[in-house]
ZAFISE-685460 format. One record per residue: x, y, z of N, C-alpha, C in turn. Coordinates in steps of 0.001 Angstrom, whole numbers, padded with zeros to 6 digits. Layout:
BEGIN
     n.px     n.py     n.pz    ca.px    ca.py    ca.pz     c.px     c.py     c.pz
        X        Y        Z        X        Y        Z        X        Y        Z
...
//
This chain:
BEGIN
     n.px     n.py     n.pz    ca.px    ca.py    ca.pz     c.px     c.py     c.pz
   018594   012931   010923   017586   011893   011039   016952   011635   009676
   016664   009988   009256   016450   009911   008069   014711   010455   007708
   014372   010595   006673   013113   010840   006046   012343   009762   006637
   011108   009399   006519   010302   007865   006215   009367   008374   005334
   009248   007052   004839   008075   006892   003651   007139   005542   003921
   006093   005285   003752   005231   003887   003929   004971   003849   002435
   004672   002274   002523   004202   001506   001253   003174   001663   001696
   001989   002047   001634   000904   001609   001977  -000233   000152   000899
  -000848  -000549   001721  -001789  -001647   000955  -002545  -001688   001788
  -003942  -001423   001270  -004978  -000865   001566  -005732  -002333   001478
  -006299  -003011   002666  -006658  -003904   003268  -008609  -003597   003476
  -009122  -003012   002938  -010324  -002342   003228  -011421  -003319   004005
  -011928  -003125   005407  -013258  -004120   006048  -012303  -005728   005552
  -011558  -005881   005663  -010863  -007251   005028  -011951  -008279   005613
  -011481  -007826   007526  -011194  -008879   008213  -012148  -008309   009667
  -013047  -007805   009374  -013727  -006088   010388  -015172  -007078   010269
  -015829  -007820   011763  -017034  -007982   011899  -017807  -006911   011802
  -017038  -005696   012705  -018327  -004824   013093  -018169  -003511   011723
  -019433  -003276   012013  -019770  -002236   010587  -020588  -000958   012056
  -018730  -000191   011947  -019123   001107   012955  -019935   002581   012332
  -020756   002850   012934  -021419   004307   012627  -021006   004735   011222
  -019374   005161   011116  -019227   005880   010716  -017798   005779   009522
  -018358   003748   009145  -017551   003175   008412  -017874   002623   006986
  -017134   003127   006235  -017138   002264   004844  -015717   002927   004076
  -014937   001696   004815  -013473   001692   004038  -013193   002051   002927
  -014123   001290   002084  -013746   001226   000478  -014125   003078   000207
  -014996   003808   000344  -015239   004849  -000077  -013825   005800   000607
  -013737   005514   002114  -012678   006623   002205  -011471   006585   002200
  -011240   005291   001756  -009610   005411   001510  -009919   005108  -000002
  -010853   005272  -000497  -010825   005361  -002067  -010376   004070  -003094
  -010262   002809  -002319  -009699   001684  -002747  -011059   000898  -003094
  -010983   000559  -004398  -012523   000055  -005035  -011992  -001646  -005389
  -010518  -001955  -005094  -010079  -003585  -005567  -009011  -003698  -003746
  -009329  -005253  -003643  -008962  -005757  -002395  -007675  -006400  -003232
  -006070  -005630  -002628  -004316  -006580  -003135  -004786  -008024  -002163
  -004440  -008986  -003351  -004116  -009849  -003059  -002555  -010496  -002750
  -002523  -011437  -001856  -000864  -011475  -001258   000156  -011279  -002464
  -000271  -011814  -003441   000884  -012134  -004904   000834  -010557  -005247
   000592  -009773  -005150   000219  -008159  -006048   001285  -007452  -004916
   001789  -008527  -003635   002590  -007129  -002826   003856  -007097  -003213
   004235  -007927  -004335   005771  -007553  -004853   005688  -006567  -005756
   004694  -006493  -006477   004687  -005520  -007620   003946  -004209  -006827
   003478  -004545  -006007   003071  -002660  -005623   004446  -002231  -004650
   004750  -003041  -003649   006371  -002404  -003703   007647  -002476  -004466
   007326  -002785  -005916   008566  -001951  -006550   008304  -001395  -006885
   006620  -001055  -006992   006312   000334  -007916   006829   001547  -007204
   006507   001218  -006035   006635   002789  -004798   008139   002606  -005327
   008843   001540  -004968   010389   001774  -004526   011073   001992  -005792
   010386   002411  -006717   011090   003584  -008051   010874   004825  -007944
   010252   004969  -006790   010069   006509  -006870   010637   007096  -005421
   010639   006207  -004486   011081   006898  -003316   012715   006981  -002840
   013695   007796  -002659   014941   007778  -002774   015529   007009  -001361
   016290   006296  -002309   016986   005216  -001161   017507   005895   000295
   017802   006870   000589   017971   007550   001699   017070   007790   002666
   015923   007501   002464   014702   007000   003000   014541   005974   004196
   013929   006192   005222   013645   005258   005914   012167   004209   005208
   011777   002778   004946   010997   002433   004220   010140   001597   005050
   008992   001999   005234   007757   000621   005606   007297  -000244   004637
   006661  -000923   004694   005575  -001487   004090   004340  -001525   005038
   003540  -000885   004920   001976  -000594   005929   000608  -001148   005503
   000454  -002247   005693  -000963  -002708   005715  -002118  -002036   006472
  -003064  -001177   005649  -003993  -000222   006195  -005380  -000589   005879
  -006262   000142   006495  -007584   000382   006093  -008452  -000924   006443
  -007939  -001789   006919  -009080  -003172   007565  -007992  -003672   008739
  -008367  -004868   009877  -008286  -005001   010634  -007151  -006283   010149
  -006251  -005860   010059  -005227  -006879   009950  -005097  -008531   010468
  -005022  -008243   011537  -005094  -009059   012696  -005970  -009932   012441
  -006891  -009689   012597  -008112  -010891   012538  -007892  -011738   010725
  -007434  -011552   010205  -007416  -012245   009176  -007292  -013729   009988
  -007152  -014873   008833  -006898  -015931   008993  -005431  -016194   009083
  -004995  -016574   009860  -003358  -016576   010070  -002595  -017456   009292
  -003398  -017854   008452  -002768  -018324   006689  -002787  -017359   006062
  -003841  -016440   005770  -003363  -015074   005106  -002882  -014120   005737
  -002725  -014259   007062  -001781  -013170   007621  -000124  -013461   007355
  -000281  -015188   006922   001047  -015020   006830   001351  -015151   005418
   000514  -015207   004407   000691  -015230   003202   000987  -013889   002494
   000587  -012520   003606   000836  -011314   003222   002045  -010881   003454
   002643  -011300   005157   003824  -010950   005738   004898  -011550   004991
   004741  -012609   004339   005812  -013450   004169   006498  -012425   002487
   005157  -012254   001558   005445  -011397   000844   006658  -010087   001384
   005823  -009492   002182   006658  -008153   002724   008192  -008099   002856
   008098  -009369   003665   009056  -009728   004465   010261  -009916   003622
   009862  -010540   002711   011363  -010808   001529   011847  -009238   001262
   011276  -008102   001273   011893  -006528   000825   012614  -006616   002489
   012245  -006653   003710   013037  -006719   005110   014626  -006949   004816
   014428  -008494   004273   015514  -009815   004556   016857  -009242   003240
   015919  -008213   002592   016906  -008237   001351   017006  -006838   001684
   017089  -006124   002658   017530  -004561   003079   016404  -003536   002561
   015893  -004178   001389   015120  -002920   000605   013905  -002134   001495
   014010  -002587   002338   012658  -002170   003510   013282  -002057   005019
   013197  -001372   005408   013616  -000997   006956   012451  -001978   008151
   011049  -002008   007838   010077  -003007   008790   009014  -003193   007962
   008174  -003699   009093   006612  -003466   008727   005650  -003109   009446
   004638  -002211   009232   003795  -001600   010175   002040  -002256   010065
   001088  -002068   010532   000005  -002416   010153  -000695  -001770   011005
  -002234  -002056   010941  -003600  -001185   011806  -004377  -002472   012110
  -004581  -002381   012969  -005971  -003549   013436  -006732  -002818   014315
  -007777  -003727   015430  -008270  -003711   016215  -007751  -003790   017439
  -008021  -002882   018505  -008060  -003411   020363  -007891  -004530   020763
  -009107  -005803   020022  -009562  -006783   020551  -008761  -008105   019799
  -007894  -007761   019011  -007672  -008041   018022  -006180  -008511   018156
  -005325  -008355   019472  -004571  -008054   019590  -004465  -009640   020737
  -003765  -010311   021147  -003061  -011081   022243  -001336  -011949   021930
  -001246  -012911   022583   000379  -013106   022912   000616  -013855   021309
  -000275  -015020   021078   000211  -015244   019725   000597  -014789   018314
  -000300  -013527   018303  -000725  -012541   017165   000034  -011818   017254
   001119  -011251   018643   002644  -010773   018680   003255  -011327   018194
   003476  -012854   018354   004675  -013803   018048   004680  -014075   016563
   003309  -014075   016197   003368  -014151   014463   003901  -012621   014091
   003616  -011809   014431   003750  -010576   013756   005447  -010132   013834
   005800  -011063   015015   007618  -010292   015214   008210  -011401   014568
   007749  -012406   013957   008279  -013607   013294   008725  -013062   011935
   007794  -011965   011357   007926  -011481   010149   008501  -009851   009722
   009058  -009331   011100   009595  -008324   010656   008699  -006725   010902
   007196  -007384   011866   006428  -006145   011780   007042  -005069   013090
   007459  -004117   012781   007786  -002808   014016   007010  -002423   014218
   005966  -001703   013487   004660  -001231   014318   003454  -001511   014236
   002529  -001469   015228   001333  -001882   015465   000502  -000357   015341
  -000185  -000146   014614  -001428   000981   014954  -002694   000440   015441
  -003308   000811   016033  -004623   000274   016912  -005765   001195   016568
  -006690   001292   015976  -008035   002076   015806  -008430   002372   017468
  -008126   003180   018083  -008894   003540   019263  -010591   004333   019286
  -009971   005594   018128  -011282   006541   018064  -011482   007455   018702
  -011648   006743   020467  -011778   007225   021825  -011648   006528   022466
  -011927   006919   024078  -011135   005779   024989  -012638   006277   026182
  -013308   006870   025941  -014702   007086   026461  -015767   006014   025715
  -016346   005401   026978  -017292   004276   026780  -018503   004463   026103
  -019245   005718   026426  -020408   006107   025955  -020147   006270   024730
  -019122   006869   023800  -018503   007079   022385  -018349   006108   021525
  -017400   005090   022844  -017186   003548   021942  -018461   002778   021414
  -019234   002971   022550  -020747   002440   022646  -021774   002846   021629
  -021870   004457   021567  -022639   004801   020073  -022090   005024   018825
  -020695   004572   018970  -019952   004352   017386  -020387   002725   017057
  -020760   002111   017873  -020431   000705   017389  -019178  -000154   017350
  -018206   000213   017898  -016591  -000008   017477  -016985  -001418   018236
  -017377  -001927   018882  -017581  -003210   019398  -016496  -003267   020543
  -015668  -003060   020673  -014441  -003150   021574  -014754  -002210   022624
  -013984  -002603   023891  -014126  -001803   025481  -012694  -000982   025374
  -013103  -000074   026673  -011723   000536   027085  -010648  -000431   027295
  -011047  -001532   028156  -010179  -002462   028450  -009795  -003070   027732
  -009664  -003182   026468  -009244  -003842   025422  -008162  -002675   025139
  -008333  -001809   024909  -007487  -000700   024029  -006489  -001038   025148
  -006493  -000353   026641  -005411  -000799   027737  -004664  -001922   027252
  -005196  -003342   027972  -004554  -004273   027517  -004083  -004458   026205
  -004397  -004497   024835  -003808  -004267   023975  -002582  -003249   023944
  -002397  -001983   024024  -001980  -001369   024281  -000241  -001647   024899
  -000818  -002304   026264   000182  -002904   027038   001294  -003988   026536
   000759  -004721   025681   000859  -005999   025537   001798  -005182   024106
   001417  -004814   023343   002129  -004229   022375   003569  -003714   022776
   003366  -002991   023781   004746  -002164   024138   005800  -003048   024829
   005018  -003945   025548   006223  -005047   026565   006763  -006058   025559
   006152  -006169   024450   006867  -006808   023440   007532  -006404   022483
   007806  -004931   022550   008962  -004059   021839   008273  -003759   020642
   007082  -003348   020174   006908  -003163   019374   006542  -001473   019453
   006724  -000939   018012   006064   000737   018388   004692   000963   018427
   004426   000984   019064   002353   001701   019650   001682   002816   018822
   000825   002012   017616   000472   003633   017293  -000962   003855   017601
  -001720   005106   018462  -003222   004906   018743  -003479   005894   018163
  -004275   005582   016934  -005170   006460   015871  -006443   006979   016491
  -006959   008064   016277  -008200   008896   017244  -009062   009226   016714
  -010317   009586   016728  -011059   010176   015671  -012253   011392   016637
  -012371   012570   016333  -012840   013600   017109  -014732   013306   015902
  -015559   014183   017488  -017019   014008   016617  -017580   013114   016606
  -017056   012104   017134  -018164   010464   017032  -019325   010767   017599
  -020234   010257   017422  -021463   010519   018261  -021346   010110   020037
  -021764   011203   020585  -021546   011009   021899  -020269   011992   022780
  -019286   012300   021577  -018333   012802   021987  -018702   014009   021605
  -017429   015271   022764  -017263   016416   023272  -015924   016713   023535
  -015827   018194   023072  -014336   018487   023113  -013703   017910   024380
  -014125   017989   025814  -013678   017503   026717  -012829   015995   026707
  -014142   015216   026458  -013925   013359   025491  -012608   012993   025005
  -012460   014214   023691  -011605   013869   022744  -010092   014377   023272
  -009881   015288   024353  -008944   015614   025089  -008270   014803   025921
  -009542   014152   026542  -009258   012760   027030  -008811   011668   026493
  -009149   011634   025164  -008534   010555   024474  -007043   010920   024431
  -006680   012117   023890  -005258   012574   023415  -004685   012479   024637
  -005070   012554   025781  -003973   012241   027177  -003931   010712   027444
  -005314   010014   027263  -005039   008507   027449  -003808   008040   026258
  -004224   008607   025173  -003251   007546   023729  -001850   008322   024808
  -001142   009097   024985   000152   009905   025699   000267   008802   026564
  -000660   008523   028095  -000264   007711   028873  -000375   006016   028833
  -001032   005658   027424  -000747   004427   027015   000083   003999   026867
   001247   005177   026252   003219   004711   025259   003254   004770   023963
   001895   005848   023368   002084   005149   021679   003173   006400   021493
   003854   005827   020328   005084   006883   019834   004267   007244   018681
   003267   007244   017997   002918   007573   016848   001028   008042   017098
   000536   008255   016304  -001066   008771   016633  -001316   009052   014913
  -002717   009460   014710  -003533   009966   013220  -004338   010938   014281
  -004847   011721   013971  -005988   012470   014239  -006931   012472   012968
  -008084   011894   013279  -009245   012235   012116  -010537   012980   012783
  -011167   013794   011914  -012521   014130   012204  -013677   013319   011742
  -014628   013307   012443  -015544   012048   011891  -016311   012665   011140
  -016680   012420   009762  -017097   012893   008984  -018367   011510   008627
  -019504   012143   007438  -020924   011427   007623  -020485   011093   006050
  -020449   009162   005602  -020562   009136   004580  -021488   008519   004035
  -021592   008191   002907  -023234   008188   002212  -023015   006219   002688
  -024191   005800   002885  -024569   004164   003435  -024097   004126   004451
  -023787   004607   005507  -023388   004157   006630  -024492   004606   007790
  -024397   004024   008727  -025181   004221   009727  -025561   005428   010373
  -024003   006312   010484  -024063   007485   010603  -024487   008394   009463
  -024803   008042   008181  -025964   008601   007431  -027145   008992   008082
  -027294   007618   008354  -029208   007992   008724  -029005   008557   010139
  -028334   008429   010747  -028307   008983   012114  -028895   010558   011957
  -027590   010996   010571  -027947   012284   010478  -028753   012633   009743
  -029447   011661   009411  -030760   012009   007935  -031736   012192   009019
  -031869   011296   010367  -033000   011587   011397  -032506   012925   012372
  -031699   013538   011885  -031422   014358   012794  -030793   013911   014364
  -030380   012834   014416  -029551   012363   015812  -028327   012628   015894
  -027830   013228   014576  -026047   013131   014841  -025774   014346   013815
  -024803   015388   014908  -024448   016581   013771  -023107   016647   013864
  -022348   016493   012793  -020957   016740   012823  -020582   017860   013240
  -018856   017992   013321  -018561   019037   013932  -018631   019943   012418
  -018387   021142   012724  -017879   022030   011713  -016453   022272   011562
  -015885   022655   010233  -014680   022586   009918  -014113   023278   011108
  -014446   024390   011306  -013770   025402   012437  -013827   025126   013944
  -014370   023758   014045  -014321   022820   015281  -013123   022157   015291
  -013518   021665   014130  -012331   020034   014067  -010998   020985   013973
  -010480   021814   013373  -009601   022799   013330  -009497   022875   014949
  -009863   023658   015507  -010144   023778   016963  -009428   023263   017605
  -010510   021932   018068  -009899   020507   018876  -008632   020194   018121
  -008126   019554   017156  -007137   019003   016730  -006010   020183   017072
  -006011   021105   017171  -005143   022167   017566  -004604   022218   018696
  -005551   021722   019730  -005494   021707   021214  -004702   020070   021546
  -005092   019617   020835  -004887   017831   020612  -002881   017912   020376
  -002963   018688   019161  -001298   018864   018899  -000606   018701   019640
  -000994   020157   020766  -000152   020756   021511   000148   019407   022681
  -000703   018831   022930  -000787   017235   024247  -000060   016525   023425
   000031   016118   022110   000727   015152   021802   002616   015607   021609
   002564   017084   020843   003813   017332   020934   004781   017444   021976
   004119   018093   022938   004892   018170   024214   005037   016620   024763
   004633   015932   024455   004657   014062   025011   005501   013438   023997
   006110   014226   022716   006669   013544   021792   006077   012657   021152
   004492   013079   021015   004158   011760   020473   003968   012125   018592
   004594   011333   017690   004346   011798   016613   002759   011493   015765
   002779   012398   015104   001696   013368   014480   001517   012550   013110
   001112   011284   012506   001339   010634   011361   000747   011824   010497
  -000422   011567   010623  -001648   012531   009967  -003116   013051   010502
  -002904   014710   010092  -004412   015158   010457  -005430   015110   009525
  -006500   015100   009612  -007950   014610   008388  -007290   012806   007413
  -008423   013175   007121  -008554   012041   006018  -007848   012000   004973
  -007432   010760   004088  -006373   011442   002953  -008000   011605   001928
  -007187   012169   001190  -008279   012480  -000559  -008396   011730  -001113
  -009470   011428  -001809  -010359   010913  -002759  -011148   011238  -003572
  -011314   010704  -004814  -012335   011388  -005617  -013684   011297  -005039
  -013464   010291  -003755  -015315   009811  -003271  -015533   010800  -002403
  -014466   011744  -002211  -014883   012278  -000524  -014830   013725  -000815
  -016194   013721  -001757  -016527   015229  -002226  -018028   015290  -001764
  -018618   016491  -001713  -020038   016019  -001713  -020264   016539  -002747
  -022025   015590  -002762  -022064   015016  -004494  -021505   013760  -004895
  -021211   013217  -004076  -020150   011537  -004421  -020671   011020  -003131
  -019856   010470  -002020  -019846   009635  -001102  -020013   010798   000353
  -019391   011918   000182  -019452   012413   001460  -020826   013298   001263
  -021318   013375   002593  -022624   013946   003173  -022267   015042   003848
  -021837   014861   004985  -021556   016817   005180  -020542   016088   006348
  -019178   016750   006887  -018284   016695   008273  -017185   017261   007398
  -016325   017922   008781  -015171   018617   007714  -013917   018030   007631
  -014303   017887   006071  -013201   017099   005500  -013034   018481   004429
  -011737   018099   004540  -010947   019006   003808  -009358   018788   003421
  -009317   018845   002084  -007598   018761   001902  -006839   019104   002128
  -006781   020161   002812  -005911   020703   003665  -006277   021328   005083
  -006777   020082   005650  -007036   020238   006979  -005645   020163   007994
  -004555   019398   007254  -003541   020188   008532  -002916   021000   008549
  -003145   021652   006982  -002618   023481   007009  -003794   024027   008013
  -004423   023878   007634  -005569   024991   008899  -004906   024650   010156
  -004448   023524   010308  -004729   023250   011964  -003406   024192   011456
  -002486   023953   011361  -000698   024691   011519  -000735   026306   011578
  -001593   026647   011155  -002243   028534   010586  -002704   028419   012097
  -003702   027899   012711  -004345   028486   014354  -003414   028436   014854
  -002107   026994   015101  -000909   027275   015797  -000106   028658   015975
   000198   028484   014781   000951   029726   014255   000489   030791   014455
  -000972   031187   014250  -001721   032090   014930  -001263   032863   016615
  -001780   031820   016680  -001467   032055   018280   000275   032413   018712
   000694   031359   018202   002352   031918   018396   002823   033191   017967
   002679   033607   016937   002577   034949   016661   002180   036086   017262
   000791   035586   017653   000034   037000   018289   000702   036632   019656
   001342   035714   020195   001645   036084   021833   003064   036765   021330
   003679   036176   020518   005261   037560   020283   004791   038941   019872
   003614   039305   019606   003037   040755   019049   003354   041565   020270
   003039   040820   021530   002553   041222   022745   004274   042447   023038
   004924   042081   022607   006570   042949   022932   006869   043796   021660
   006123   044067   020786   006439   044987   019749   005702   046045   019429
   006556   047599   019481   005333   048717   019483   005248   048720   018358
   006333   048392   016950   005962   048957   015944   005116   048067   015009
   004310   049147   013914   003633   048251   013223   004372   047651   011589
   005587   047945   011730   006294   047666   010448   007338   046615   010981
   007011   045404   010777   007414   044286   011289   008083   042901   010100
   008875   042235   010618   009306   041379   010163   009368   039932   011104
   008767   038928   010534   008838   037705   011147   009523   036487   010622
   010245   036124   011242   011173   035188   010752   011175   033714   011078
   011320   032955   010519   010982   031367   010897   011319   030485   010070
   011365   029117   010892   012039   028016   010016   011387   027634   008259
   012188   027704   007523   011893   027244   005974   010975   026472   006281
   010751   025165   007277   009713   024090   007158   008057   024652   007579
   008310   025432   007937   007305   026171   009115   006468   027497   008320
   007253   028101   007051   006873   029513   007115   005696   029352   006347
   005443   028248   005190   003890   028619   004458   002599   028377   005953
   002999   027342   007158   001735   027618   007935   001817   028725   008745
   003000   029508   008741   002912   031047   009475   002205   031948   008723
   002498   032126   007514   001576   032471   006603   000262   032280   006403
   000282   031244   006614  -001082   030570   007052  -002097   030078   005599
  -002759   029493   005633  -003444   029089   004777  -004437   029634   004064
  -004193   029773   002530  -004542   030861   001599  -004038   032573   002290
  -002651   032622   002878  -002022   033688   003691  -003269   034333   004384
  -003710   033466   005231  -004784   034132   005951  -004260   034936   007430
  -002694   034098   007698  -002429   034897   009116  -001532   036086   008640
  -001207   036334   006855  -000464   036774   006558  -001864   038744   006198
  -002898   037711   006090  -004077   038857   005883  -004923   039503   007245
  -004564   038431   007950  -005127   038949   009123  -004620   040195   010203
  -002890   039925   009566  -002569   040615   010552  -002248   042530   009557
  -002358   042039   008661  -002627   043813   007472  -003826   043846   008234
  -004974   043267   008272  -006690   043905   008801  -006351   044508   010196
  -005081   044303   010857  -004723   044840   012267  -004048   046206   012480
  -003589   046456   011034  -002614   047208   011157  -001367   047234   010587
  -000378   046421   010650   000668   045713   010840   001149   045695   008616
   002327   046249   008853   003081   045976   007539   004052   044630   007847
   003583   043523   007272   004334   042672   007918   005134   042109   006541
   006269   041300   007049   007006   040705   005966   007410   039480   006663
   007781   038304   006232   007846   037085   006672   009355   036263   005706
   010320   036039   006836   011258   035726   006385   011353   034222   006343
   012574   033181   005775   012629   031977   006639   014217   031914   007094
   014574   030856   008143   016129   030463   008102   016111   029076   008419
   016638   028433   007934   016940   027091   007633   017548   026273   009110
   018251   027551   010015   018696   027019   011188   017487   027408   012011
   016432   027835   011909   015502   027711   013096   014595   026254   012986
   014168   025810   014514   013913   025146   014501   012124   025123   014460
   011400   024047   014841   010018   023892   014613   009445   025373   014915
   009242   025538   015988   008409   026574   016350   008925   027720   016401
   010610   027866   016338   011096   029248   016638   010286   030192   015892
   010873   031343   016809   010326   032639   015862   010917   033621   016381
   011134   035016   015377   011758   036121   015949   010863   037024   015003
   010497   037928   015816   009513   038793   015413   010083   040034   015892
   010641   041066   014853   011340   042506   015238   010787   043518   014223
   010858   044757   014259   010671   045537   014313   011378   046007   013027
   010733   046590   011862   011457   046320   010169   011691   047627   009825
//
């Protein structure tokens, strides 16, 4: 199965009435200039010198609400894209919008130009959540949208975000089984984190809104995995990507963000998988073995499952093999 790679063009509040809790594009995707349609030939040849043709290739319009643009610049962007499609150099095109954002025409433009996937900002799919984020959009929008996406062959992606105000591990569980029984083949998991000017600032400057802690969002997103993997639903990305803004002392205020928030989450997995194979081994001089792709989060992050389990006892050594698959493991006796 081939690799993929996205072009990404970072679309920031483009085309976004509502200004949610816990939004300001430009700071967290770190994009301080709005591409204009003429700039999308030259930012995809820049990528496409570096990414190897064996590659599966997007082009992904991110970070603002696609859709709602003016459908002169929606098509002044696509049409760009679209010439890398028509000339092989690009496999589709993907994008992010809104719920509400979504009906029969705004399909027909979008499959006119070559787009395969749709991502949808969900968040949550709990009303009280939608309601004190501000997202402006209903459940029934995400549904119908949702629907309407898939009967027109396109791929479904529902992006999530844990911690909104209002929400509870329960909530966000709920979300990860609704996005499963919606049809999306793809998902993001983010933690909601507090950045400086946004609403959810002052929320938390008055004390109304406390983020989760790193060892939450770790947590939930762990539990979240396991619902989406077993449903096949793929895993784009966990946390936020990096930025120089999303330090504190800069733009971020306090929620856990972290650069390597989906090594942590892969270390609790692994955690756990581990300690239930412990359960059949008397000795403490052990060897664990696992797939090459897999073994730095068995190890765990800053070898913390690799330290945890010396604080137990355990002389452990950690092998890899190239023929095991995701989760295998063989844990014997050294």
């Amino acid at each position: 199965m081939k690799k993929h790679s996205n072009i990404p063009i970072f679309i920031p509040e483009l085309a976004c009435p509502h200004q949610c809790v816990f939004c300001d594009q430009e700071k967290i995707s770190g994009t301080h200039s709005i591409p204009q349609p003429a700039d999308v030939k030259d930012i995809v040849e820049r990528y496409l010198e570096t990414i190897p043709e064996s590659r599966t290739i997007n082009i992904a319009f991110f970070g603002g609400s696609f859709t709602g643009l003016s459908v002169d610049l929606q098509e002044q962007y696509l049409e760009e894209a679209f010439r890398f499609v028509k000339n092989g150099k690009i496999s589709g095109i993907r994008l992010s919008t809104r719920p509400d954002y979504i009906n029969r025409p705004v399909l027909e433009l979008l499959k006119k130009y070559g787009v395969t996937t749709i991502e949808l900002g969900v968040q949550s799919t709990n009303r009280e959540v939608l309601n004190e984020s501000g997202r402006g959009h209903t459940v029934e929008d995400i549904i119908d949208a949702s629907n309407l996406i898939c009967k027109n062959g396109f791929e479904l992606g529902l992006q999530m975000m844990i911690g909104l105000p209002g929400d509870n591990y329960e909530r966000s569980i709920q979300t990860a089984n609704d996005i499963v029984s919606l049809g999306a083949g793809c998902t993001r998991i983010y933690p909601a984190i507090v950045v400086k000017q946004t609403t959810l600032e002052k929320l938390y400057q008055e004390g109304r809104y406390t983020p989760l802690t790193l060892e939450q969002a770790v947590e939930w997103t762990k539990d979240i995995v396991h619902i989406f993997e077993k449903s096949n639903v793929s895993i784009i990305r966990m946390g936020l990507h990096p930025s120089d803004e999303l330090v504190i002392g800069k733009s971020l205020i306090d929620g856990p963000f972290h650069a390597s928030f989906k090594e942590m989450v892969m270390t609790q997995i692994w955690r756990e998988i581990i300690d239930t194979e412990l359960n059949d081994i008397t000795s403490n001089k052990i060897k664990i073995t696992v797939s090459n792709r897999q073994i730095h989060y068995a190890i765990g992050y800053r070898q913390v499952n690799r330290e945890q389990l010396k604080s137990r006892g355990y002389n452990v050594r950690f092998e890899s093999d190239p023929g095991f698959s995701q989760y295998q493991i063989d844990v014997s006796n050294n």
